[in-house]
C-alpha positions in Angstrom: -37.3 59.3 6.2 -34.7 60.5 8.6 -34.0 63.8 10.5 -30.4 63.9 12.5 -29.5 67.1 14.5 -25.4 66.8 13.5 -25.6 70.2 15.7 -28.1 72.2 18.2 -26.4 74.8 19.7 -26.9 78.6 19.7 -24.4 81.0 17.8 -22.0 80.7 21.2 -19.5 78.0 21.2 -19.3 75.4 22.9 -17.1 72.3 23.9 -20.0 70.0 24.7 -22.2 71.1 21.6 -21.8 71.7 17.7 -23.6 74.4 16.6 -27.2 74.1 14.8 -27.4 71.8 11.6 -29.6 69.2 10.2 -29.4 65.9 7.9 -32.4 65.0 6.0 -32.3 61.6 4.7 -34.9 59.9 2.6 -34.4 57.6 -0.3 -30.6 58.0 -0.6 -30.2 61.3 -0.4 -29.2 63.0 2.5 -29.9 67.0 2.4 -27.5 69.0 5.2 -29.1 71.9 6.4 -26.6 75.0 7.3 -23.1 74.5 7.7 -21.8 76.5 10.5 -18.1 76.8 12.3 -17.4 73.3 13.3 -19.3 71.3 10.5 -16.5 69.1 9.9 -15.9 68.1 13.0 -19.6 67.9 13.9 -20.1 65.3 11.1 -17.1 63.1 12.0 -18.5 63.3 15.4 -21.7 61.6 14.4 -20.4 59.3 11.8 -21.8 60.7 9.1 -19.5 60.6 6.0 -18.5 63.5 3.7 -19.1 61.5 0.8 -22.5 60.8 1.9 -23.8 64.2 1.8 -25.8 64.8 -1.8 -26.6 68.4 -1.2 -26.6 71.8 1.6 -29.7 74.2 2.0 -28.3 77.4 3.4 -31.1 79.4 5.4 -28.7 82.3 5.9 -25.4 83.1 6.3 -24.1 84.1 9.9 -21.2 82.1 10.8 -22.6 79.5 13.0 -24.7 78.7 10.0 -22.2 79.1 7.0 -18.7 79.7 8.1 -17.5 75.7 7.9 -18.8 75.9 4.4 -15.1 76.3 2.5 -13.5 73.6 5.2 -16.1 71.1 4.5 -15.2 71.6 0.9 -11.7 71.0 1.7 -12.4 67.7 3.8 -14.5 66.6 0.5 -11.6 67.4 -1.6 -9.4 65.6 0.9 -11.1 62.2 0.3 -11.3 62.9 -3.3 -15.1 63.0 -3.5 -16.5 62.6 -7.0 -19.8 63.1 -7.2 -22.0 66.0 -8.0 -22.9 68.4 -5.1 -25.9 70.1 -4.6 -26.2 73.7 -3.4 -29.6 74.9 -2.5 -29.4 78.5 -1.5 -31.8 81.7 -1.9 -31.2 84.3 -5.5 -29.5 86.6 -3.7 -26.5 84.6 -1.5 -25.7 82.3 -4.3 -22.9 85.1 -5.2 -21.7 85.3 -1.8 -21.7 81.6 -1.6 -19.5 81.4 -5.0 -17.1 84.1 -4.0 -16.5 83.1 0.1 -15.0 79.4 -1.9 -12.7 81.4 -4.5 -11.9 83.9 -1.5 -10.5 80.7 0.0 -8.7 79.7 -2.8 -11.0 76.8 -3.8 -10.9 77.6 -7.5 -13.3 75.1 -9.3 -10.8 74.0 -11.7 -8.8 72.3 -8.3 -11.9 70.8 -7.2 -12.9 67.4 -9.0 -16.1 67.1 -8.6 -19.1 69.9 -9.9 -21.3 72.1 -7.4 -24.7 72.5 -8.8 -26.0 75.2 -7.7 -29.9 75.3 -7.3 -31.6 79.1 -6.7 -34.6 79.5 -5.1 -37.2 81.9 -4.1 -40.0 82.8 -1.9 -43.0 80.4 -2.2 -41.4 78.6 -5.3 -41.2 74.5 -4.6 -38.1 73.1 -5.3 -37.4 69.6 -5.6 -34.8 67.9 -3.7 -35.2 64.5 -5.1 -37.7 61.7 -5.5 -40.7 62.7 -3.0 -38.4 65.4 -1.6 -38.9 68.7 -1.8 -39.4 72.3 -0.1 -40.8 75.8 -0.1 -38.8 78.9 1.6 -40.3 81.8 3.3 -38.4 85.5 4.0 -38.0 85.2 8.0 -37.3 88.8 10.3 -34.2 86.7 11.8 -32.1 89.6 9.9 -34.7 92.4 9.9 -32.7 93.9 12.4 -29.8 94.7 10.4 -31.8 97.1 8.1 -30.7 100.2 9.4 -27.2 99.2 8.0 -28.9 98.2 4.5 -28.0 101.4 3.1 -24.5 101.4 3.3 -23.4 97.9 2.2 -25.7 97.8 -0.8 -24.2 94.4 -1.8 -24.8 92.4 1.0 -28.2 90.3 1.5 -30.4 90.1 4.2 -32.2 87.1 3.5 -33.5 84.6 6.5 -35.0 81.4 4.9 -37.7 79.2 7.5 -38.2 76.2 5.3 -41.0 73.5 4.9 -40.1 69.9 3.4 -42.0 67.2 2.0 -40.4 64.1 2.7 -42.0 60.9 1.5 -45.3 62.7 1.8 -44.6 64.1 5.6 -44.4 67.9 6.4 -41.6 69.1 8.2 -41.3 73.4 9.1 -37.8 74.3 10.3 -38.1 78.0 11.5 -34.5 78.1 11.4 -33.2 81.2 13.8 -36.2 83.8 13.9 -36.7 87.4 14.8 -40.5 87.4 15.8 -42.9 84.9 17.3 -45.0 85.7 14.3 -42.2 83.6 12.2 -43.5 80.5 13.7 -46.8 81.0 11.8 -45.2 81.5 8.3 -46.4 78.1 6.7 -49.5 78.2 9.6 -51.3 77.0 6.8 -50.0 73.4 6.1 -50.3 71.0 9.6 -46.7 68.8 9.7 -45.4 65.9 11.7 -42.3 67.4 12.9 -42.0 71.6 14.0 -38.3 72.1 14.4 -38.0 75.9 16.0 -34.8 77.5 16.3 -36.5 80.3 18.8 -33.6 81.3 20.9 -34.0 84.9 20.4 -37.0 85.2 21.9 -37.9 85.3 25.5 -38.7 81.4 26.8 -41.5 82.0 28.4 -43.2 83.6 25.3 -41.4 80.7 23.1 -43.6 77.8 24.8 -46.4 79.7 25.5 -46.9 80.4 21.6 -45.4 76.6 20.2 -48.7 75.4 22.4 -50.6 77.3 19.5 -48.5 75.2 17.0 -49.8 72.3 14.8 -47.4 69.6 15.2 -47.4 65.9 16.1 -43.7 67.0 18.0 -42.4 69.8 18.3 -38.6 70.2 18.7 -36.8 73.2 20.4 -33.1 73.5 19.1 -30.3 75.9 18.6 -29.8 76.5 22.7 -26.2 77.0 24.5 -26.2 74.9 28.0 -26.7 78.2 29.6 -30.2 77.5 28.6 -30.9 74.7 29.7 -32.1 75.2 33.1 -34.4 77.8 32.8 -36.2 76.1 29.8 -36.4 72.7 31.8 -38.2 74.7 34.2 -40.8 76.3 31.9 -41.2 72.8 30.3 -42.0 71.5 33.9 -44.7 73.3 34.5 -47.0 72.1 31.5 -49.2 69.5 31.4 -48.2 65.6 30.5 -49.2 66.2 26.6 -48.1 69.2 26.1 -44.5 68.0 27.6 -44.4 65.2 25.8 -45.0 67.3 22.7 -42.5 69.8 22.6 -38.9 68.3 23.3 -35.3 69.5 23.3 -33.5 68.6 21.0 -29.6 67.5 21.5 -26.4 66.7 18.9 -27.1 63.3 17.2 -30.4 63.2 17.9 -32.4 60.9 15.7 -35.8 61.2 14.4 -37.3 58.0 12.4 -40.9 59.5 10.6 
């Protein structure tokens, strides 16, 4: 199996970075994870082919994470893609995922090729494909927002972290988080790769508690270049395993498990 980071940015954009997104390969089929602002061009950058991509998780849907949705669908339709897509996304988005494609005009009847759309929810496996699948865990990424709950009754708070099986690895992507408690959501099953979108939270705190994590590697992702420095310099300071353990992660980086 295969793990690209077509992204690793934070929310703020960048020339020099694509914002956060992941390709899961395994067996020929290629899973994209989020599809923020700038997914098109972050794909063409890497050389990975629209047609390519079997099927998108969403974990939530603030813009770096969902916003290039529609305009990837366009560039699909532009290359006049034929096959089925796959559309993993929680119960209660799948609506809002529907409605943001006829909002820009992408009426299924123009489109040649079928989305399949795949629900899930907490603690339910889903399968992917052949010796791929995934379990989905309520994050506090969007805990925040409660207080506003109340008056837009329609909209969904729902932050997915996500743990995949691949070819019989564990992966945990934390995805963006609100707590350091997040990070222990699946602290239950050990995996290969910890990929932690923790740029919320205060750096020192971050490292201090990924040290606590169960994780062959451990991969820090979704940072601007302002952070940069200051997390170089916390890394610095640990000992030899523990820095070759947890790693920054950078667009088109390639992971071979």
């Amino acid at each position: 199996m295969k793990i690209t980071f077509v992204g690793a940015s934070s929310g703020k954009t960048s020339l020099n970075q694509f914002h956060s997104s992941l390709l899961v390969s395994s067996q020929g089929y290629n899973l994209l994870i989020d599809a923020g602002d700038g997914i098109s061009r972050a794909l063409l950058s890497g050389k990975i082919g629209y047609d390519s991509i079997d099927g998108i998780i969403f974990t939530h849907l603030h813009p770096d994470h969902f916003a290039g949705f529609p305009g990837l669908i366009v560039q699909m339709k532009f290359i006049k893609r034929e096959k089925p897509l796959d559309i993993f996304i929680h119960k209660s988005l799948k609506d809002i995922v529907e409605e943001s494609l006829l909002r820009s005009y992408l009426f299924p009847e123009r489109i040649k090729f079928k989305f399949n759309y795949v629900t899930f929810n907490d603690d339910e496996l889903k399968i992917v494909a052949d010796n791929f699948s995934f379990v989905a865990k309520k994050n506090s990424h969007l805990d925040k927002l409660q207080k506003y709950s109340a008056d837009h009754r329609s909209i969904s708070l729902y932050s997915a972290s996500l743990r995949f099986e691949v070819e019989g690895k564990k992966i945990i992507y934390t995805s963006d988080i609100g707590s350091v408690e997040d990070i222990f959501l699946f602290n239950d099953k050990l995996s290969e790769v910890f990929i932690c979108e923790a740029n919320h939270i205060e750096p020192t705190k971050i490292i201090e508690v990924l040290g606590k994590v169960e994780a062959s590697k451990i991969y820090l992702t979704h940072y601007s270049e302002n952070d940069f420095s200051k997390l170089n310099e916390i890394l610095s300071t640990l000992d030899t395993v523990a820095r070759n353990r947890i790693l920054f992660a950078n667009d088109g980086l390639s992971l071979e498990i």
